[in-house]
C-alpha positions as CSV (number, residue, x, y, z in Angstrom):
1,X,5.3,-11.9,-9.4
2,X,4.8,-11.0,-13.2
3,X,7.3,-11.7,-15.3
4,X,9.2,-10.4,-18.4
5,X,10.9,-11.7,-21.4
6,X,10.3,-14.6,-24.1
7,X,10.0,-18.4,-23.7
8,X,11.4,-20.3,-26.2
9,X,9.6,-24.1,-27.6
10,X,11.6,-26.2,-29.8
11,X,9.8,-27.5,-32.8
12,X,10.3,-31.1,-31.4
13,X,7.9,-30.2,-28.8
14,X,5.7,-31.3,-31.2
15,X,6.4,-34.6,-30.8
16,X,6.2,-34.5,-27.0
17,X,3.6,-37.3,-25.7
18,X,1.2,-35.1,-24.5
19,X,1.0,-32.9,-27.6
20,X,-2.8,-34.3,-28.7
21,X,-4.3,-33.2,-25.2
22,X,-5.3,-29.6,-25.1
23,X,-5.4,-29.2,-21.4
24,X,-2.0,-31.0,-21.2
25,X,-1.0,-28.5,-23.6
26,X,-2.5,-25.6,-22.1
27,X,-1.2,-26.2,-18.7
28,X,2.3,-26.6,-19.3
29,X,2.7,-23.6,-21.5
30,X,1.0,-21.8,-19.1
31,X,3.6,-23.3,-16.4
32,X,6.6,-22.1,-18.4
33,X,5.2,-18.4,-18.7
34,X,4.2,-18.4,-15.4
35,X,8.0,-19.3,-13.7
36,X,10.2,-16.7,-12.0
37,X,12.5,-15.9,-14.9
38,X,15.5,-15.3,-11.9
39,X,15.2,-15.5,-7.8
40,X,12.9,-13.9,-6.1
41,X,11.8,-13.1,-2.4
42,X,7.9,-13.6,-1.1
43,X,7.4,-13.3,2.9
44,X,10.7,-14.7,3.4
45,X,10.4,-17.2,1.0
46,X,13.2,-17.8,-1.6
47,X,11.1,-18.8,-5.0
48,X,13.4,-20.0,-7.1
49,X,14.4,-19.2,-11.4
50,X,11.8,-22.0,-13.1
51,X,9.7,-22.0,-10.3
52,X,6.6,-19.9,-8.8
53,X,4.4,-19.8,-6.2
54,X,0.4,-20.9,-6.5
55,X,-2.5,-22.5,-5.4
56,X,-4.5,-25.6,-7.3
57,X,-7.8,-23.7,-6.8
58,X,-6.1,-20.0,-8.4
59,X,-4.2,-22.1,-11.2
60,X,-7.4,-23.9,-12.4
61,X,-9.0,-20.6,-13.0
62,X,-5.9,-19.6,-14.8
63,X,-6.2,-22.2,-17.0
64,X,-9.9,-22.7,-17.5
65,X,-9.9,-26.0,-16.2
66,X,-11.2,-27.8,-13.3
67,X,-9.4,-28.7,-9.7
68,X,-9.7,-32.2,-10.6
69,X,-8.4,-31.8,-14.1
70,X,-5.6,-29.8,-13.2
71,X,-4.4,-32.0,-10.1
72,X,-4.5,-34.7,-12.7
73,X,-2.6,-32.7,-15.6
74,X,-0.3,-31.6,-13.1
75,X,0.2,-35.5,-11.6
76,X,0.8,-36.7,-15.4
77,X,3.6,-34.0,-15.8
78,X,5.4,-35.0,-13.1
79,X,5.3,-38.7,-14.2
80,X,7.0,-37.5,-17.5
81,X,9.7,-35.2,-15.2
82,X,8.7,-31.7,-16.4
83,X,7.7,-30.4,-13.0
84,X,7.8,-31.2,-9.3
85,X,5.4,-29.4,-6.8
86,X,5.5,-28.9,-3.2
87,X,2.5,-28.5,-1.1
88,X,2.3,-26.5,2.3
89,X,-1.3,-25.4,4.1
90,X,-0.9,-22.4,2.6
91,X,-0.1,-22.9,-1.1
92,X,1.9,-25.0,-3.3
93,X,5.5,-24.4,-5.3
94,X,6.0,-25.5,-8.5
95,X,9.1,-26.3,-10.3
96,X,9.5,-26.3,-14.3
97,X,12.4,-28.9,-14.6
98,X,14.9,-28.0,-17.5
99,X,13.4,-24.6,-17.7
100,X,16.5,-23.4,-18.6
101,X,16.1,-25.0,-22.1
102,X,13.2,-22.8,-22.6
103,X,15.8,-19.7,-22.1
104,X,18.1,-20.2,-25.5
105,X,17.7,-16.9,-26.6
106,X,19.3,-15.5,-23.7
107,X,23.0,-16.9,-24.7
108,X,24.8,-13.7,-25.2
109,X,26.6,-15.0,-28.7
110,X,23.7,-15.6,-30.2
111,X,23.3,-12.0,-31.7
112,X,20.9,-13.3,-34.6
113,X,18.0,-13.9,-31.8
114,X,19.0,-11.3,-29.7
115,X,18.1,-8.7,-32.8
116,X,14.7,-10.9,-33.1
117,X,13.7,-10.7,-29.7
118,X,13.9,-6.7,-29.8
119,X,12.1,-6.5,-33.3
120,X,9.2,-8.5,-31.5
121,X,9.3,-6.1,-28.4
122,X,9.5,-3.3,-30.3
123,X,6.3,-4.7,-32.7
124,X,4.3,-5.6,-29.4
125,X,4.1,-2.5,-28.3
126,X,2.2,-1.0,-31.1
127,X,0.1,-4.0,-32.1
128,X,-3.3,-5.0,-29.6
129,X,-2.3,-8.8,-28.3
130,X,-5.4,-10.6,-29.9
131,X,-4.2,-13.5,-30.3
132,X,-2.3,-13.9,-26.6
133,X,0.5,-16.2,-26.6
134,X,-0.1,-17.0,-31.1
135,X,1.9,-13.5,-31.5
136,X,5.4,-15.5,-32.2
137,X,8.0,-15.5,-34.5
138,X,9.4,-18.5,-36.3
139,X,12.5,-20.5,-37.8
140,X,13.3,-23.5,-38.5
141,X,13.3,-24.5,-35.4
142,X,12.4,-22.2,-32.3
143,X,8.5,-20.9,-32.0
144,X,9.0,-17.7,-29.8
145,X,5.8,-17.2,-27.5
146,X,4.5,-13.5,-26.4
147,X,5.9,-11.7,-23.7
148,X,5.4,-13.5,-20.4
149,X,2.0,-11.9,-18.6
150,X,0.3,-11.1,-21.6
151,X,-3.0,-11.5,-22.3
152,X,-6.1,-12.2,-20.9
153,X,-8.0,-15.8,-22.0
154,X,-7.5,-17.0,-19.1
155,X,-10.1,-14.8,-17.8
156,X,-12.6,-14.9,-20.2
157,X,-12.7,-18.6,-20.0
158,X,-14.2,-17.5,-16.6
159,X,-17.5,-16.2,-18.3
160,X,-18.6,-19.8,-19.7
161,X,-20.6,-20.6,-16.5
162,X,-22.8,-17.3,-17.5
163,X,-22.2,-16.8,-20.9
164,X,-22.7,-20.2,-22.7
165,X,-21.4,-18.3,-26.1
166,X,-18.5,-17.2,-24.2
167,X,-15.8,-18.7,-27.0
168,X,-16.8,-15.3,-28.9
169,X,-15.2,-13.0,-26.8
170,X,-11.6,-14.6,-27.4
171,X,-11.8,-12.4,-31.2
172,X,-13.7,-9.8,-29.9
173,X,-11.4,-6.7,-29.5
174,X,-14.2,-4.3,-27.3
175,X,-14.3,-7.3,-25.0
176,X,-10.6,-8.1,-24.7
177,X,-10.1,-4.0,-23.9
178,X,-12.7,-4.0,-21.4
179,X,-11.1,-6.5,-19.3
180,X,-7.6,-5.5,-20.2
181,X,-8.4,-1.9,-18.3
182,X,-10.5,-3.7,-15.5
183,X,-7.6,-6.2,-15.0
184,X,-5.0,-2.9,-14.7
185,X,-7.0,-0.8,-12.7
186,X,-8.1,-3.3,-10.2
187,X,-5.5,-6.5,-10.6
188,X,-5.8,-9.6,-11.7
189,X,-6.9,-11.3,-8.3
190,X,-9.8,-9.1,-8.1
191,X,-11.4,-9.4,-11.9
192,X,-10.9,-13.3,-11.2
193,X,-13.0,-13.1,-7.5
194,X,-15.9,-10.7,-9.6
195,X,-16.1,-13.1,-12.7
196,X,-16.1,-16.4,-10.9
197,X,-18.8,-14.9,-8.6
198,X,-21.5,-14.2,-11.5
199,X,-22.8,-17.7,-11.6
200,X,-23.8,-17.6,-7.9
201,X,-25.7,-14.1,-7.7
202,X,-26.5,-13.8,-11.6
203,X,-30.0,-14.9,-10.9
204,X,-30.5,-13.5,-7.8
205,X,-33.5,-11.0,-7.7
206,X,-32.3,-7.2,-8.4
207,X,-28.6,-8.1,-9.5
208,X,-27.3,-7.1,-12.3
209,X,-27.5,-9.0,-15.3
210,X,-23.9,-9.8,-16.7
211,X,-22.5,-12.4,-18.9
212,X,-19.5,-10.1,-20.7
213,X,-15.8,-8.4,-19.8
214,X,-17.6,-4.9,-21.2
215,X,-21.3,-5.7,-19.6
216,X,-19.1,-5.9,-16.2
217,X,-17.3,-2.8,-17.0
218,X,-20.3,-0.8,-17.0
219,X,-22.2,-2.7,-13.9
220,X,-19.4,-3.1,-12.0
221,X,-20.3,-0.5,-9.6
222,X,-23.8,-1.8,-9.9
223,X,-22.6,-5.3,-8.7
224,X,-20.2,-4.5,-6.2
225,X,-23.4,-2.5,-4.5
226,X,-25.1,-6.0,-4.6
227,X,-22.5,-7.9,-3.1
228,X,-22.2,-5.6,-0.3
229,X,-26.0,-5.6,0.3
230,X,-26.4,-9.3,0.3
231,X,-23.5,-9.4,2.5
232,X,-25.8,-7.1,5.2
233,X,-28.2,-9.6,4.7
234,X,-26.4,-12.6,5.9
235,X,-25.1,-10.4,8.8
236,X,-28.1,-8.7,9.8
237,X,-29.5,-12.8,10.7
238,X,-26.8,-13.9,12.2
239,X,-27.3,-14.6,15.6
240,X,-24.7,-13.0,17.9
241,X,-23.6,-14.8,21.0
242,X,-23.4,-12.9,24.0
């Protein structure tokens, strides 16, 4: 359900009462790039422009934080009426209320942001997205975020558990590449099953050792082969009933 196009945050959002809480922060900007930008269709299921579809367990690894912490950022955004939720079984639908205030530059008089917001594309796409959603341009009073999709920290915030100097990735462009090409080739579901799996196996006898988007890169092959033969192990014990 990726998304294209610009979010727009007033400058007054920096007075909003959760600005001094980084996960708070985090979350909800998250939220806004993550909803449908118009109506679309899943299994039969209408999901709705300023909503999407998730899980509490896959949006906590999105956003590097933990179940708990996310249930309650979630819970202190609805007290403040900038989301609802829904939960089935199955997963949960969230709804960014007044999301189309975060859609200004799509008015079609205003021709002055209209001409920015194509600069920006065009500028994007010959420029590496280091700095994820910080790539923005300015007045006096929109901040216009990157292109909604882009970029990958949520992903390396998976590598803390293994890699306790993980923060140094965010700058590093080899690492950024290495899971930007891992992440195209074999989706973003994947790369979050294989990352948030290192701290289970990592010291496991004969797997391979690593703690880095590139290290992963060049083991993958070497870890998948694991997996699968630990897998046989559990298999080959079970007992089968008859």
């Amino acid at each position: 359900m990726a998304n294209q196009g610009f979010v727009v945050l007033y400058r007054k959002f920096l007075s909003w009462e959760w600005i001094d809480n980084p996960n708070m922060v985090g979350l909800f900007i998250n939220l806004l790039l993550l909803a449908n930008f118009q109506d679309k269709e899943w299994h039969g299921i209408i999901i709705k422009r300023g909503q999407f579809l998730t899980s509490i367990a896959h949006l906590s690894k999105k956003v590097g934080l933990s179940v708990r912490q996310t249930r309650t950022a979630l819970d202190r955004l609805k007290t403040t009426n900038e989301i609802t939720s829904e939960t089935t079984t199955s997963y949960t639908v969230i709804t960014v209320l007044n999301y189309n205030k975060y859609q200004d530059y799509d008015k079609p008089n205003d021709k002055r942001m209209t001409n920015e917001r194509q600069t920006d594309d065009k500028r994007m796409t010959t420029t590496n997205n280091d700095n994820n959603v910080n790539n923005e341009n300015k007045d006096n009073n929109n901040i216009y975020l990157a292109p909604i999709g882009a970029g990958t920290n949520h992903l390396i915030s998976l590598f803390e558990e293994v890699n306790p100097s993980y923060k140094t990735l965010y700058a590093n462009k080899t690492q950024r590449s290495a899971l930007e090409r891992m992440t195209k080739e074999h989706g973003e579901e994947k790369m979050i099953s294989l990352i948030s799996i290192l701290p289970k196996v990592i010291f496991k006898p004969y797997c391979p050792q690593i703690t880095t988007p590139l290290e992963l890169e060049n083991k993958m092959g070497k870890l998948i082969v694991f997996l699968q033969q630990e897998k046989n192990k559990i298999n080959k014990f079970q007992v089968v009933k008859l």
